[in-house]
Every structure is written in C-alpha cells, then in structure tokens.
C-alpha positions as semicolon CSV with decimal commas, in nm:
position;residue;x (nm);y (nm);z (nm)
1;X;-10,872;19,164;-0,282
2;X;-10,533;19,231;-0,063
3;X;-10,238;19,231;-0,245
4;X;-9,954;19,342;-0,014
5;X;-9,784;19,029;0,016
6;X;-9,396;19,095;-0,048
7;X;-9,248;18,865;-0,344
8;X;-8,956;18,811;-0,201
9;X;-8,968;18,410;-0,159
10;X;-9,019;18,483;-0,548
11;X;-8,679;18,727;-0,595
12;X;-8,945;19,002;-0,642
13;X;-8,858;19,369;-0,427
14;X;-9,218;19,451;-0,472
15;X;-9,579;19,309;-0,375
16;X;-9,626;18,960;-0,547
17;X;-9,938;19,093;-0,679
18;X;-9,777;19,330;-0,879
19;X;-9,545;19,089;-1,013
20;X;-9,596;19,009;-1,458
21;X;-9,747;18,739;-1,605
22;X;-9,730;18,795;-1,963
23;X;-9,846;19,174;-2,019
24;X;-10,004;19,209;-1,724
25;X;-9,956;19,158;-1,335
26;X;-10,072;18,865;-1,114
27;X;-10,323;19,133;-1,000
28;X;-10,495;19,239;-1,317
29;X;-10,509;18,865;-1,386
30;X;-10,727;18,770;-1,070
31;X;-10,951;19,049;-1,072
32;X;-11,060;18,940;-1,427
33;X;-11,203;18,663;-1,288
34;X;-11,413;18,821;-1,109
35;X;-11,476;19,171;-1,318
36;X;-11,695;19,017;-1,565
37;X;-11,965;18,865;-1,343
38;X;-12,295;19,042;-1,278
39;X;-12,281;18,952;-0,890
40;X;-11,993;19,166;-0,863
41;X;-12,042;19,519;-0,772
42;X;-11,707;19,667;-0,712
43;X;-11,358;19,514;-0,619
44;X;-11,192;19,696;-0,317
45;X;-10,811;19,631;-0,323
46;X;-10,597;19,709;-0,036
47;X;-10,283;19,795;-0,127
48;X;-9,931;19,915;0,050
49;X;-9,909;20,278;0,074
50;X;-9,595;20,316;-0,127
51;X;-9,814;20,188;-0,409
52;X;-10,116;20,377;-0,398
53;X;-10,039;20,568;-0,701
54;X;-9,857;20,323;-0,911
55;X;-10,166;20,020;-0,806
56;X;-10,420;20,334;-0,909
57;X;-10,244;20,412;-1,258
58;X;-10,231;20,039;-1,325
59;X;-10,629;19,965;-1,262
60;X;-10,729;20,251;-1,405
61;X;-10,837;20,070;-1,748
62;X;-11,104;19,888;-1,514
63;X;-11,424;20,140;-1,619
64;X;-11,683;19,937;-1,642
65;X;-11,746;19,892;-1,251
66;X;-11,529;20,075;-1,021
67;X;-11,217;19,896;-0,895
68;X;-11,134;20,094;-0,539
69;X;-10,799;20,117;-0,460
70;X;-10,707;20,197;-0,117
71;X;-10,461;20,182;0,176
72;X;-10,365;19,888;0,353
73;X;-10,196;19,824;0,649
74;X;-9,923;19,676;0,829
75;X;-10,122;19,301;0,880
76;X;-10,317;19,132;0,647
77;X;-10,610;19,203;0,916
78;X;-10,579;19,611;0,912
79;X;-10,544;19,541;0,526
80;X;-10,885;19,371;0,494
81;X;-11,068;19,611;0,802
82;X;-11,001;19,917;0,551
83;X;-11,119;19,773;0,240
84;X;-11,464;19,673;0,420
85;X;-11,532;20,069;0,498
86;X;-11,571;20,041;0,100
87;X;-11,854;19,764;0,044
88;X;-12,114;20,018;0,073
89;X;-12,417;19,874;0,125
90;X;-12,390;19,577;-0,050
91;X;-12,562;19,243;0,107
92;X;-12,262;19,045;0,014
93;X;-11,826;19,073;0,080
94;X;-11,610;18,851;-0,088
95;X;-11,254;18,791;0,029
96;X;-11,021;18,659;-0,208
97;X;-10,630;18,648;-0,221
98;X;-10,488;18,873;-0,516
99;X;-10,192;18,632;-0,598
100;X;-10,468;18,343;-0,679
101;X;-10,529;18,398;-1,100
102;X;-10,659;18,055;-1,164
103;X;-10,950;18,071;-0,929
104;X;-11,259;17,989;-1,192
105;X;-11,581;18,182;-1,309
106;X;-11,769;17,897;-1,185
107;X;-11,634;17,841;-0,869
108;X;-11,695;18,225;-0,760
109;X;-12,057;18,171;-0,847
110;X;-12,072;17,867;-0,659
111;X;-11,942;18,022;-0,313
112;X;-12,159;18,327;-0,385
113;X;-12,443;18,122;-0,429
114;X;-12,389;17,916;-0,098
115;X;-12,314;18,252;0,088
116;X;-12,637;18,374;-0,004
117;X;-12,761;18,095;0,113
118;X;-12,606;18,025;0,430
119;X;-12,451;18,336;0,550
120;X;-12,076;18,201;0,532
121;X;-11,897;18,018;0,255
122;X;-11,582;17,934;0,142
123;X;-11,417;17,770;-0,121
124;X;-11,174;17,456;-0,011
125;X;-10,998;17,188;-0,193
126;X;-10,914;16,811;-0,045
127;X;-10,600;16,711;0,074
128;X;-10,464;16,456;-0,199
129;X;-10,146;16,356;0,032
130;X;-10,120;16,166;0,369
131;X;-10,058;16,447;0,632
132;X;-9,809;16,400;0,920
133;X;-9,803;16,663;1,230
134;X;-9,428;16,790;1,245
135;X;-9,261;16,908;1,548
136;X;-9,031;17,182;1,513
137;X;-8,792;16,961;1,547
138;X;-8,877;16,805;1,228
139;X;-9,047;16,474;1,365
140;X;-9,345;16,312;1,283
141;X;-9,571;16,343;1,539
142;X;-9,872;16,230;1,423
143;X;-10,019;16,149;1,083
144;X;-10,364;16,314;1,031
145;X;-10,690;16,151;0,903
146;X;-10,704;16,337;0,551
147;X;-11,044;16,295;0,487
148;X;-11,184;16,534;0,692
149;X;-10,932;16,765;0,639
150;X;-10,921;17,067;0,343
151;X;-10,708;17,324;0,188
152;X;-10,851;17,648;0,269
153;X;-10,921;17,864;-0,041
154;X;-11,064;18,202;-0,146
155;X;-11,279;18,394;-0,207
156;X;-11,441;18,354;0,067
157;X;-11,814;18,474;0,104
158;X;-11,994;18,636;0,385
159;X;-12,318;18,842;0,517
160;X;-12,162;19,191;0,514
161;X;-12,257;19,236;0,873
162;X;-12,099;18,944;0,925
163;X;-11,771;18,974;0,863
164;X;-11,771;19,336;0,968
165;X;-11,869;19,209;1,317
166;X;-11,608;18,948;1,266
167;X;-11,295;19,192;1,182
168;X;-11,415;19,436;1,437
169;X;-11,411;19,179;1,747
170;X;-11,072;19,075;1,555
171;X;-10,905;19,409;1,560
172;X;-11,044;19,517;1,908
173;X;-10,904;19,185;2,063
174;X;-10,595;19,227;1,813
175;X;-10,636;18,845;1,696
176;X;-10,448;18,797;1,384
177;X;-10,533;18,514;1,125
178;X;-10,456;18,417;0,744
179;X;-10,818;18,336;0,679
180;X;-11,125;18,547;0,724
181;X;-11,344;18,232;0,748
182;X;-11,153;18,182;1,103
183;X;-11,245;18,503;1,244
184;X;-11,641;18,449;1,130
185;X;-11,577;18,077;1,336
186;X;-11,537;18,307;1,614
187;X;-11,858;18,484;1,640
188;X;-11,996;18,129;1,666
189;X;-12,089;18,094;1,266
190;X;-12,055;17,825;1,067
191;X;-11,916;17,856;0,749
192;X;-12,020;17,633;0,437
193;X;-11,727;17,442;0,285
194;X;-11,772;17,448;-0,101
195;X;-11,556;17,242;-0,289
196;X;-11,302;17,403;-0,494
197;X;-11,041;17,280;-0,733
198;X;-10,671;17,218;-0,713
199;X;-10,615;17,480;-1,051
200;X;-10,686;17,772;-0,785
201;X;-10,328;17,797;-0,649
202;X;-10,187;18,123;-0,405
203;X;-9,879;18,143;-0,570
204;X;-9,604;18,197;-0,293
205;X;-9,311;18,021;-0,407
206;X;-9,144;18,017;-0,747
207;X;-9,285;17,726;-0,839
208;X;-9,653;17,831;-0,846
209;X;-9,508;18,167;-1,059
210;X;-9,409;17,914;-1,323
211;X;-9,706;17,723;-1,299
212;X;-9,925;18,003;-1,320
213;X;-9,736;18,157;-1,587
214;X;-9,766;17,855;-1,796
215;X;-10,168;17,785;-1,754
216;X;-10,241;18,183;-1,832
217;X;-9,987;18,169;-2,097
218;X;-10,165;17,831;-2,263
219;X;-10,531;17,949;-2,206
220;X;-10,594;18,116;-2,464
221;X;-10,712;18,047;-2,786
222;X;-10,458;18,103;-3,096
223;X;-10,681;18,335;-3,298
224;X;-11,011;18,478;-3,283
225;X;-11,264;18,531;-3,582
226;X;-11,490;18,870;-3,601
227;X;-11,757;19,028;-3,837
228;X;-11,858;19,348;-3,832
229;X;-12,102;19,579;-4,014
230;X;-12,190;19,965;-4,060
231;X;-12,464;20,153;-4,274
232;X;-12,508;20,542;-4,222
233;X;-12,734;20,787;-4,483
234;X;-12,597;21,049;-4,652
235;X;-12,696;21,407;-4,574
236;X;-12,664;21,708;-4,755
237;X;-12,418;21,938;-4,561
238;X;-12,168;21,630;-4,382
239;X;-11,840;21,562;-4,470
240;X;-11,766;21,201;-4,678
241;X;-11,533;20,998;-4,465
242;X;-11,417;20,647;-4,565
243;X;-11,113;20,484;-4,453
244;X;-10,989;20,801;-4,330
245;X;-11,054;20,962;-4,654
246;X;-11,221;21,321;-4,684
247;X;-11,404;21,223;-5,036
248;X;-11,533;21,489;-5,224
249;X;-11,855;21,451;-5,279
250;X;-12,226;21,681;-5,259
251;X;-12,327;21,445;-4,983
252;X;-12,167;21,315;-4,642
253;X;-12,271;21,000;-4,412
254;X;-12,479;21,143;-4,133
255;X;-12,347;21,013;-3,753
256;X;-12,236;21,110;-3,398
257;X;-11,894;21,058;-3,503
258;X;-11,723;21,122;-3,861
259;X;-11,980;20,844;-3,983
260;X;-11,701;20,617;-4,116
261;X;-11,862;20,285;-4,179
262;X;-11,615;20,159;-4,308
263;X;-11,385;20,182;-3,991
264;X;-11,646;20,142;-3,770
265;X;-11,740;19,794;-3,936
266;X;-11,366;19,698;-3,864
267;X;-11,383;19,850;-3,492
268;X;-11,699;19,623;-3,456
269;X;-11,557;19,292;-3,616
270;X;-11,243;19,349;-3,365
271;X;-11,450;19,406;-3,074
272;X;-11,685;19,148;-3,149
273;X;-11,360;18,869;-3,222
274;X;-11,262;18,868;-2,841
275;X;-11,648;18,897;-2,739
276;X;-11,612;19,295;-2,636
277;X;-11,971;19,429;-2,729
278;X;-11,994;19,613;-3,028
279;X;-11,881;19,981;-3,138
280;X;-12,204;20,172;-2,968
281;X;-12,097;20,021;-2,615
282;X;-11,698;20,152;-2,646
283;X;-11,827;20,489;-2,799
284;X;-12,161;20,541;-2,724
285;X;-12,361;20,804;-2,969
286;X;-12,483;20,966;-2,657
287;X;-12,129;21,081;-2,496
288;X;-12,071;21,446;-2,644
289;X;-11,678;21,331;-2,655
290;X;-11,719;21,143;-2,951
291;X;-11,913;21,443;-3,133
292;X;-11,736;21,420;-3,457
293;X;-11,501;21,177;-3,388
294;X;-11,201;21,115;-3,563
295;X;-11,277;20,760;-3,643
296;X;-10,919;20,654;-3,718
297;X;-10,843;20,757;-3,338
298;X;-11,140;20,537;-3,237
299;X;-10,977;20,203;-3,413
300;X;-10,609;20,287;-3,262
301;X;-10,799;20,283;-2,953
302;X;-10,900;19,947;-2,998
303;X;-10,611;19,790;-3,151
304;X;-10,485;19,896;-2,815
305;X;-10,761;19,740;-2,634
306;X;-10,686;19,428;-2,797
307;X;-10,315;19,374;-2,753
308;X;-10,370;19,469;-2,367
309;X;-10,591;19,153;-2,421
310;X;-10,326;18,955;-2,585
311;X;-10,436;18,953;-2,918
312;X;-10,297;19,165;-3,250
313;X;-10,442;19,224;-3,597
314;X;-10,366;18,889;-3,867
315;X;-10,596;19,053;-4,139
316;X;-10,900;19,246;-4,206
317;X;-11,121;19,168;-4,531
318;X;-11,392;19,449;-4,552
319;X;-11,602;19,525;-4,819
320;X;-11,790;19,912;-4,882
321;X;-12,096;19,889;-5,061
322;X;-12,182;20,241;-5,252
323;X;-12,320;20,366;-5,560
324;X;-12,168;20,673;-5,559
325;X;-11,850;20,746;-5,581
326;X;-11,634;20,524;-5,711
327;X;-11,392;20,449;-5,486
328;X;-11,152;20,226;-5,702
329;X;-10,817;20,477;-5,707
330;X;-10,847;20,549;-5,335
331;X;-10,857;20,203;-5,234
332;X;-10,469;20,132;-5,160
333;X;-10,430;20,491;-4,967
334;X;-10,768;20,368;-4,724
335;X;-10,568;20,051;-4,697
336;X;-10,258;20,225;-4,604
337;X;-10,449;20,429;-4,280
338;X;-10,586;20,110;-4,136
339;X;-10,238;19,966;-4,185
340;X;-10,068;20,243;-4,007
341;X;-10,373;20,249;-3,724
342;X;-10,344;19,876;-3,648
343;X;-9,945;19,849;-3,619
344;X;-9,963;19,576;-3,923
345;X;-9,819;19,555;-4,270
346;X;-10,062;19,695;-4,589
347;X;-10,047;19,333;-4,737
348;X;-10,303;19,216;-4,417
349;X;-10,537;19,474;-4,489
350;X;-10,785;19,444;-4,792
351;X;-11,067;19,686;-4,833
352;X;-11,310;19,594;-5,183
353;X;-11,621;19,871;-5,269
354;X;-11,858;19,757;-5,461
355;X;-12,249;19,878;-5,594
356;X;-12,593;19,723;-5,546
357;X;-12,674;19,781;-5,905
358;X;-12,912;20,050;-5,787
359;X;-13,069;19,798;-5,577
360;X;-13,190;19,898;-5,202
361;X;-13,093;20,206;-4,974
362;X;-12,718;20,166;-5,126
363;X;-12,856;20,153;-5,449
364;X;-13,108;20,497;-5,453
365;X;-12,775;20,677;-5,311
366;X;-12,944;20,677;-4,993
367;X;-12,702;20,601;-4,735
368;X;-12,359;20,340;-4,740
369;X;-12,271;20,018;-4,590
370;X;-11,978;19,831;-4,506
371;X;-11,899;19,479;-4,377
372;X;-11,556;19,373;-4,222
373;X;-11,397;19,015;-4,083
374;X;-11,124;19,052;-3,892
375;X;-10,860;18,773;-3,814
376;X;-10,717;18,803;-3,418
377;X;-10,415;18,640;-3,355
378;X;-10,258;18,542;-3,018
379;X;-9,937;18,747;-2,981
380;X;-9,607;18,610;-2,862
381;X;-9,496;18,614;-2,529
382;X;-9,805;18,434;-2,410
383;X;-10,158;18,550;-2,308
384;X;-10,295;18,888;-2,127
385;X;-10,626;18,755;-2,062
386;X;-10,777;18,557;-1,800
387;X;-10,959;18,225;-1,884
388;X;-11,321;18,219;-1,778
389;X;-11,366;17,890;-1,731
C-alpha cells in the first residue's frame, strides 16, 4: 500500500495519505478495508523516509496482523520493489493505492479470487464519458471507442513470483509506470480485468477529498446497540470488586483480572455494539498482563477503542444480580466510576442489583452475575470507521 504521494494539488505539505478524514487519515481509512479480511496476511506500506517514525506511531494500533511499515523511495517503482522484500512467502501480493478509502470488502475478494485463479487481476471501472485524444496543444485528435476502454483501479492482484519478476525486469531496465498491472503486461501475462465500481476513487484533487470525506463521514450508522454479560464465583481469600468498589465482604469473585462482572459485562456490551469480539479476545485470561487487572483501566481502554472508531457512550443500563451484599447505598458512587471512565455525565449511567430469591448459583451465594446494554452513539465531526460494504 504506497502512500508517498505529496498532497500538494490538495494544499496539503505532507503525503496525501496522511492527510484527515474525520479522526483518522486517508491511510488508516484504506487499510481498514482490507485489515479485516481473512485473505489478508499482512499490509506492507511504503512510506517516505521523513515519515518512518511518525507513519510507525500512527499504525501502531493495527495488532491484530502486522501492518509493516517501511522505506520507500524516490519513484513509485523503488516504493513498491521495497515493500515486496516484505511478502514473505505468501502465494499472493496485492497492490493497492493508499489514497483510495472507498475501495469495497467485496470487490477485494473478487480480484483476489480471480488472481488466484488466473495469476493476474485487477480491478477496473468503465468509462461512462465519450473520450477524445488531446494533443498538447489542446485539440481533439481523435475520439476513442469507450467500450473497450477502462479506468484502471487497485488493488491489483498477482502470483508473488510474478510481480517480483515483473518489478525486477522493471527496475533493471529502469521502466517507470503508474500501474503494476503494466509491468506484469510486460513479461508477456495477461491480466484479468474485474469489474470494479465508480465509489473506489484515488483521491488526487480537492474534489475527491470532499467527496471522500462526505461518503466516510455518512457511512456510518447513528448508534449502535450492545448486551453484555458476566458471572464469576466467589472464593474465600479474593477481594470483592464491583463497579470499582472494594466491598467488604468474607468472600471475593474469583478471575484473571479483579473479577468485576459488573464492568466487564459493560466492556462486553461495548465491544460487542460495534461488532469487536467480546472481553476474553481484548484481554485474554491467558496474558499474565492482565493478572489482577484493574478493571476500571480495562473499560477506559475501550471507551478509547471506541471513539477511535467514531462512536461514544449514550447510556449504559446494567443490572448485578447477588444475594449477598446488598449493594443499594453504593449504587450512585459505582455509577459515578463508570461515569468518570467513559467521559459521560452520571445521569447516562444506571447500574440496578438485584437477588434471585435464593434461586440458582446467585441464589446459594455461589458466585455473581451481571448483565449490561449499552447505547453507542455516532460522535460529531463525522465517522472514524471504514464501511465494509
């Protein structure tokens, strides 16, 4: 993914990729459409040296899969020739422009798909005006037949080999090109043309920046709706934690972390609003880091995560169900910590305990459960993430 195009055209002194749509940069936007899909195995993206450090602090929230940041060069070509000594030894390269944020879920799956199949594919998009040949000039010398003609797109797909051989005939011959698919034409390969759609713009003039800016910033959905739910048992010997409470008590909730279940069925009704996994894949009981957690830290965390994804806290209903103790008079002050850990006003936050009536595991004083349902809502200034479709 290249993105060391200057933004000047756009009234930009740095890279266009780096340039902010919403709460995040042109960059962060593209490479979430591709981040999420299971074909992908890594994203390699070549970068100007100047902004090696500031492109590597900037990705660095990408943990998932690695996202390789590395030196480009002076042409788009020595740009792309240094990312490939990343691929590894993967069957399949993708080439796709970093300043193209619109490009669709479906439409990467469809080129991968074909370049598995044939070797060579790229995405392209029909010409929907007459075209006219231009001399420099500026007269019309001829006007084309449009129906065999197509907008080149990206990504473009290829055999690894492939385009290796490709960019290393390219830079030992020091042919220069825009498109990767040309230098594959070279070595005598044909390339599979898979339609694409008109939404996948490069955005190079001011123009597309607005246009982009207004389709990310009108994707995405005004609120999200989560539910989450926590039971631990209580031990002998373990601190009582609820809502950030230390509860006296002569038994504790047993757990990797402070065993909060009532926070943790919050964390997990956020997470699960915006379709993030659940609380075990952000803070997995099996990392020695969270040993004892703090599980008020663990919820800031994610109320970060969220508002990186465009999203903020509306309200949070969540219910504790426990025999013992009564949790009546510490209500407001576990109300108050959420509150304070979400960046929101007390009044969105309602927390309710009830009993089973001595009913069940709750009821025998065997362990604790809580439920949560937590209202997203979109915050203003527009979107932060990508739309998948």
């Amino acid at each position: 993914m290249p993105a060391g195009g200057l933004g000047t055209r756009l009234g930009y002194p740095i890279p266009k990729a780096f340039i902010p749509i919403g709460r995040k940069t042109i960059l962060e936007h593209t490479i979430e459409c591709f981040y999420p899909l299971s074909q992908v195995a890594r994203i390699i993206v070549p970068v100007p040296e100047e902004m090696l450090n500031e492109a590597t602090s900037l990705l660095s929230g990408f943990t998932a899969k690695p996202v390789i940041v590395t030196a480009g060069g002076k042409e788009r070509l020595y740009s792309i020739y240094n990312g490939l000594k990343h691929v590894g030894d993967e069957s399949l390269v993708a080439v796709h422009d970093a300043v193209r944020p619109l490009v669709s879920r479906k439409e990467i799956e469809r080129v991968i798909a074909s370049a598995d199949e044939f070797g060579a594919a790229m995405l392209v998009s029909p010409s929907d005006n007459t075209l006219k040949r231009v001399s420099k000039d500026m007269y019309i010398e001829q006007t084309e037949d449009r129906s065999v003609i197509w907008q080149a797109q990206t990504p473009q797909v290829f055999k690894t080999e492939l385009l290796l051989e490709a960019y290393e005939k390219a830079v030992s011959e020091n042919v220069f090109s825009t498109d990767d698919a040309s230098l594959v034409e070279r070595t005598g390969t044909r390339v599979k043309a898979v339609e694409g759609s008109g939404r996948n713009i490069k955005i190079t003039r001011k123009q597309d920046l607005d246009l982009a800016a207004f389709m990310i910033n009108n994707s995405q959905q005004p609120f999200r709706i989560g539910y989450g739910y926590d039971t631990h048992r209580l031990k002998e010997g373990r601190k009582l934690i609820l809502g950030g409470i230390d509860i006296p008590h002569e038994k504790g909730l047993d757990g990797h972390s402070d065993a909060d279940v009532l926070i943790h069925a919050i964390i997990d009704a956020m997470i699960g609003a915006l379709a993030l996994g659940d609380i075990g894949s952000h803070f997995p009981d099996t990392d020695p880091a969270y040993a004892g957690a703090d599980s008020r830290k663990l919820i800031r965390a994610v109320n970060k995560l969220i508002r990186e994804k465009g999203y903020q806290v509306g309200n949070v209903d969540a219910t504790v169900v426990a025999e013992r103790p009564k949790l009546r008079n510490l209500i407001d002050t576990m109300r108050a910590n959420i509150a304070e850990d979400l960046l929101t006003d007390i009044s969105n936050i309602s927390v309710k305990a009830t009993t089973s009536e001595k009913i069940g595991f709750a009821g025998r004083e065997e362990g604790i459960s809580a439920s949560a349902v937590a209202l997203l809502v979109q915050r203003s200034g527009g979107s932060e993430s990508k739309p998948n479709e």
